[in-house]
C-alpha positions as CSV (number, residue, x, y, z in Angstrom):
1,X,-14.9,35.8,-3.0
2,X,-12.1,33.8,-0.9
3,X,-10.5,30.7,-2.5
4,X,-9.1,27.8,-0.6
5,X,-5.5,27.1,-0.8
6,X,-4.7,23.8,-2.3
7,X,-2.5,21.6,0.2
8,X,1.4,21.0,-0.6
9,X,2.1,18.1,-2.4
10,X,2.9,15.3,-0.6
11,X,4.2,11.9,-1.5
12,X,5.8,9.2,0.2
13,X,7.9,6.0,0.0
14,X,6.6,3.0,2.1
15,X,9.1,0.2,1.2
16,X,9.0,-2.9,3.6
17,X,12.1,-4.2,5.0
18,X,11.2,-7.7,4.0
19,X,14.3,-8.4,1.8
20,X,16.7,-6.1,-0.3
21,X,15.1,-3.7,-2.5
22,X,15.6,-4.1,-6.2
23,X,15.4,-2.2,-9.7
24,X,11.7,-2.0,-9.9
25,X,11.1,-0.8,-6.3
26,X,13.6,1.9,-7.3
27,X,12.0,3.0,-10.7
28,X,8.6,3.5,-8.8
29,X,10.3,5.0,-5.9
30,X,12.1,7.7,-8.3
31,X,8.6,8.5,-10.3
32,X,7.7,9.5,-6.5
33,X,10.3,11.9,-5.8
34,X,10.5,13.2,-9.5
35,X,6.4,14.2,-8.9
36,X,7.3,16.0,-5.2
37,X,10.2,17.1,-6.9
38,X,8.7,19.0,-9.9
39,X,5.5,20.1,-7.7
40,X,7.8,21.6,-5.0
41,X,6.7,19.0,-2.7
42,X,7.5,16.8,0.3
43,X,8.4,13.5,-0.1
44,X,7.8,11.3,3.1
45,X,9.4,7.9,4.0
46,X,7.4,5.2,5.7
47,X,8.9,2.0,6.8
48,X,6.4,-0.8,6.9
49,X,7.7,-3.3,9.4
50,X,3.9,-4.3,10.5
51,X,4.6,-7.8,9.4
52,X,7.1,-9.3,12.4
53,X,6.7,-13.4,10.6
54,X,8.4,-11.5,7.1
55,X,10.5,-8.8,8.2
56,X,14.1,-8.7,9.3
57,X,16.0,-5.9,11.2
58,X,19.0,-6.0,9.7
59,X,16.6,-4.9,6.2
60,X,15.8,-2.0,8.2
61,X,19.5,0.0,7.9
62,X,20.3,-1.7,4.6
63,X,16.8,-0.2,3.1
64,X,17.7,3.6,4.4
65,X,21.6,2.9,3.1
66,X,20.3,1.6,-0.7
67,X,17.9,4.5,-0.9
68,X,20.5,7.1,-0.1
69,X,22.8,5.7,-2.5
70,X,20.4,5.5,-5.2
71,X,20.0,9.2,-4.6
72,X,16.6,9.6,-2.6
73,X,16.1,12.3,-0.2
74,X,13.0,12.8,2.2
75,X,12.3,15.6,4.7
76,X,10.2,13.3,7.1
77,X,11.1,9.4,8.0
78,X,12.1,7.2,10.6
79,X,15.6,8.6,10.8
80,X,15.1,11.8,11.1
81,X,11.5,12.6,12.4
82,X,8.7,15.1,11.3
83,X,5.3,16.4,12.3
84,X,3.8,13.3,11.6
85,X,6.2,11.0,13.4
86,X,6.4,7.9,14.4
87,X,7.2,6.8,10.5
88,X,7.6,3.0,11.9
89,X,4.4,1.1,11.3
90,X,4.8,-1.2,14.3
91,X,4.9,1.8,16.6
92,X,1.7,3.4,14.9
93,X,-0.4,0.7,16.3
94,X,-2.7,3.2,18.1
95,X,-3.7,5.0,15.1
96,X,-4.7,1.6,13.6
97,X,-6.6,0.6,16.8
98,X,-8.5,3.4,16.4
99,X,-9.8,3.3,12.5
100,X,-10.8,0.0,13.6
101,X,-12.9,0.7,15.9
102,X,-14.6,3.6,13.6
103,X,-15.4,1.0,11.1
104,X,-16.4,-1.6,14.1
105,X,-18.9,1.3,15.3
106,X,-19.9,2.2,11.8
107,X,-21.3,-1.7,10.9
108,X,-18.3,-1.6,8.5
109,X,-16.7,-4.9,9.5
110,X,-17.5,-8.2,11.2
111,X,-15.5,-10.7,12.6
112,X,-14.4,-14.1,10.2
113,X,-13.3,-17.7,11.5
114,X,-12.6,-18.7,8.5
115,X,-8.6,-19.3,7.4
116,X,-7.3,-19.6,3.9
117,X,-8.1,-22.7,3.2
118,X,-11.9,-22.5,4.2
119,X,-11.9,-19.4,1.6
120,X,-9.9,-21.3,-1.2
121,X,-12.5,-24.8,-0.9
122,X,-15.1,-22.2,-1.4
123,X,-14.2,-20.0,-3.4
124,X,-16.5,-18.8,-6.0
125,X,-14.8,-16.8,-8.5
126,X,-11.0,-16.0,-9.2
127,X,-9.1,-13.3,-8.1
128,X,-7.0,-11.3,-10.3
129,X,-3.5,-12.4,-11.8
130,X,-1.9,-9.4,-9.6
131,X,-3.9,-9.9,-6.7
132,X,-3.2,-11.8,-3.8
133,X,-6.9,-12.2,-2.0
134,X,-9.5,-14.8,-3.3
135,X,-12.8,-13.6,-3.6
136,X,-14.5,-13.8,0.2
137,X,-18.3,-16.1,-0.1
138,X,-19.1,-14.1,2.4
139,X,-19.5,-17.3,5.2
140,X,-19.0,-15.3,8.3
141,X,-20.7,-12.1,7.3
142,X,-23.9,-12.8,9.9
143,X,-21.1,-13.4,12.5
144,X,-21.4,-11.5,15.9
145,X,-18.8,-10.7,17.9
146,X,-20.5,-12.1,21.2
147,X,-21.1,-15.7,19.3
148,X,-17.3,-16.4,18.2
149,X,-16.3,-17.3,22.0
150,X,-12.6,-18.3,22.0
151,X,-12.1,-18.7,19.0
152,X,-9.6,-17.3,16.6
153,X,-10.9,-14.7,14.2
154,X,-10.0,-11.4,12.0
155,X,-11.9,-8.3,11.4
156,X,-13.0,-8.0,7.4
157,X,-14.9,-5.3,5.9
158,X,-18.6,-5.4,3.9
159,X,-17.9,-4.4,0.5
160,X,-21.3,-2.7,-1.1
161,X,-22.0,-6.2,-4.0
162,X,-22.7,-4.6,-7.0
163,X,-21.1,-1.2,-6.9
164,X,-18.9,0.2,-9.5
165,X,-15.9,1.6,-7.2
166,X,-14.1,4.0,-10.0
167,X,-11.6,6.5,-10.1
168,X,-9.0,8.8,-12.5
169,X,-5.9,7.2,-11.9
170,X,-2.9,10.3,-13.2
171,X,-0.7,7.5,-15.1
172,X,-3.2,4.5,-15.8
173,X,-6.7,6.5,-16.6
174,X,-10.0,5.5,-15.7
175,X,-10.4,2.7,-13.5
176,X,-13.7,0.6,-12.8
177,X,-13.9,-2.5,-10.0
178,X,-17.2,-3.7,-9.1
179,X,-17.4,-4.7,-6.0
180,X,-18.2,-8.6,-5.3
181,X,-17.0,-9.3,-8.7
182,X,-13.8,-7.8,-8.3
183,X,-12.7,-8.7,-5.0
184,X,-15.1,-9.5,-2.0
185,X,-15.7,-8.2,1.6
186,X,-11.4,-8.3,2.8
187,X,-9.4,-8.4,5.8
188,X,-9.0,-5.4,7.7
189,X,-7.3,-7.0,10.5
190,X,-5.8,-10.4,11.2
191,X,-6.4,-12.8,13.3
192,X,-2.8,-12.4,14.8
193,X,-3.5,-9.2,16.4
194,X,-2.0,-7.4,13.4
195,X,-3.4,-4.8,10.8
196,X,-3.5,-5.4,7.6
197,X,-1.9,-3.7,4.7
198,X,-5.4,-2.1,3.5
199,X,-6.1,-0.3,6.7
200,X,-2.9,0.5,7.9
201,X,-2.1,2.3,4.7
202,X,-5.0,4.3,4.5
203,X,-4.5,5.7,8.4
204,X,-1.0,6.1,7.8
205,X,-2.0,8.1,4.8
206,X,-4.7,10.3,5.8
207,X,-2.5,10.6,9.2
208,X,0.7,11.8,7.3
209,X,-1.2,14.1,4.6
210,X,-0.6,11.9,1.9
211,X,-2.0,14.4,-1.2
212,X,-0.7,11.1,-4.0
213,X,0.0,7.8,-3.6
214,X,2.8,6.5,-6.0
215,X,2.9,2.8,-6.6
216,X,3.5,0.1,-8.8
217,X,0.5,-1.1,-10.9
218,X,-0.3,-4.3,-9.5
219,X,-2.0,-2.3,-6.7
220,X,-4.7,-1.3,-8.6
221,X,-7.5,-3.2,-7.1
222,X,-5.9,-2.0,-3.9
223,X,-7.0,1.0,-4.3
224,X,-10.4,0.3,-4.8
225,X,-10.5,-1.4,-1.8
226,X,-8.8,1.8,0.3
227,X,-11.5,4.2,-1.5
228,X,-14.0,2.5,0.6
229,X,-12.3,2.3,3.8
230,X,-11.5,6.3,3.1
231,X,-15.3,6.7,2.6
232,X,-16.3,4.5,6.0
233,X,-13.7,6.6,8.0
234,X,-15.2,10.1,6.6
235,X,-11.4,10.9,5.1
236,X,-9.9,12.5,2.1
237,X,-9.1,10.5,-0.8
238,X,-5.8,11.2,-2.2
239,X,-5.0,11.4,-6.1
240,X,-3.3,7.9,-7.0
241,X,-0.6,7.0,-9.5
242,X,0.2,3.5,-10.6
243,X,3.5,2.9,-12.3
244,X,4.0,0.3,-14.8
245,X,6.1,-2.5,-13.4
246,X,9.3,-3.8,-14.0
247,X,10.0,-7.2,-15.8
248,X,12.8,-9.6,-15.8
249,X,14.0,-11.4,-19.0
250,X,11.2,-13.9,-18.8
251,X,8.2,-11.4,-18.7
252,X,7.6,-11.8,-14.8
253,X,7.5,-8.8,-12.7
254,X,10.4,-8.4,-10.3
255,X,10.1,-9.4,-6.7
256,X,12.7,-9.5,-4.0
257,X,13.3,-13.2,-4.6
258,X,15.5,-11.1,-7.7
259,X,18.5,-10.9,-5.9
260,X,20.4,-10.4,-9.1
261,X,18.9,-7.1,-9.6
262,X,18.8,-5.8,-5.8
263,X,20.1,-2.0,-5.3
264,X,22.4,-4.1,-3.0
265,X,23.7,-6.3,-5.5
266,X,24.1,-3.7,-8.7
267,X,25.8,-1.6,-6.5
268,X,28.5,-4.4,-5.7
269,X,29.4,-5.0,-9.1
270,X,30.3,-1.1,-9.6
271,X,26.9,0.1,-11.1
272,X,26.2,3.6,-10.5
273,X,22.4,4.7,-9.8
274,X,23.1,7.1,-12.8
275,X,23.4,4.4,-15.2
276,X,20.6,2.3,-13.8
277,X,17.9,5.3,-14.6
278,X,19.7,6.1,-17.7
279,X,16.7,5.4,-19.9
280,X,14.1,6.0,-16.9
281,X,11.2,8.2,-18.7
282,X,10.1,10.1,-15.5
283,X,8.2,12.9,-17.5
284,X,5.0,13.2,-16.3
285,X,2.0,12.2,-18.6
286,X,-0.8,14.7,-20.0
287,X,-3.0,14.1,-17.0
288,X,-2.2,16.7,-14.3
């Protein structure tokens, strides 16, 4: 009898250069490298500069400097290569082209006129606190390509109404999203020519070998949404781990608008990363 070989660990970072990073991106970033770490694993870095309107060069080199500083190392990333390369979203467009089309030839998606404030006058259920996409009514979904002419539209994806999308997270537990009631049928690409962050995360996954995705907790319902696309593109689902997030002093969770608590910041007023993840519990839980 022959056994398969289980794959390396891999994890990954995939900050976006869209401001400074702060305090909670870096105590999610360091459960990351302390899970490839302790499973002699490869830890990849990702920059996702997909979105040109919120992203700013000059984030790009102050990003790689903060992480170093804080004391991250990868083996694979947009400064210094790998198999997997390019580790740039905006020059990965290709890869993204072609999921889309998978899911365009699978019946997966169809193309929506409708902009956000269409959706929000018709909205017919909330979305969740964390989550920043209303519930889709499902207007456009008898659209065809061949009837939208010249007019602007974006790709979004069918989501099956009624079915229980679950899975084990390894920090948060069981997790169950039904889908319609959840979240509705969402955007796969936008009407601006441009990928959105559901799609291009799960090729850039499945493309890099992604074996467990480490992020904060407010993705949750993200992931439910990325299980299906996995499923419509015939790809490996990876194990997922959601970290509690971060709050400031006022029960919020941190955001970039915290400038006060940017890596950038701390490290001007003579913090060292040492006494920033003093009291960091990085242990990993019972669940494997």
């Amino acid at each position: 009898m022959t056994f398969s070989t289980p794959p390396k660990y891999r994890g990954r970072l995939a900050p976006s250069p869209t401001g400074y990073l702060h305090l909670g991106h870096a105590k999610t970033f360091w459960a990351a490298q302390s899970r490839a770490k302790s499973r002699a694993g490869a830890l990849i870095l990702r920059n996702e500069d997909l979105d040109s309107t919120r992203f700013k060069m000059e984030f790009v080199d102050t990003m790689l400097e903060d992480l170093r500083w804080f004391g991250f190392e990868w083996s694979e990333g947009p400064d210094c290569g790998g198999p997997f390369a390019p580790y740039n979203q905006s020059e990965r467009m290709d890869f993204y082209r072609a999921a889309l089309e998978k899911l365009r030839a699978g019946n997966f998606i169809y193309p929506c006129t409708c902009s956000r404030k269409d959706i929000q006058a018709a909205i017919r259920a909330p979305h969740a606190e964390n989550d920043e996409e209303p519930i889709y009514p499902g207007t456009c979904r008898q659209n065809q390509q061949s009837e939208i002419g010249n007019r602007k539209f974006s790709w979004r994806f069918y989501v099956p109404d009624g079915e229980v999308i679950s899975f084990v997270d390894r920090n948060c537990g069981e997790q169950k999203f039904v889908a319609g009631k959840d979240f509705g049928d969402f955007i796969v690409w936008r009407g601006d020519g441009v990928p959105a962050y559901q799609l291009a995360c799960v090729a850039d996954d499945a493309a890099m070998r992604i074996t467990e995705v480490v992020r904060g907790a407010d993705l949750l319902l993200s992931t439910a949404r990325q299980i299906l696309l996995y499923r419509s593109l015939h790809l490996p689902v990876p194990d997922f781990f959601h970290c509690a997030l971060m709050l400031d002093d006022r029960g919020r969770r941190l955001a970039k608008r915290h400038d006060a608590l940017s890596l950038r910041a701390l490290r001007g007023q003579g913090v060292s990363p040492e006494e920033l993840r003093a009291n960091w519990d990085v242990s990993d839980p019972a669940r494997p």
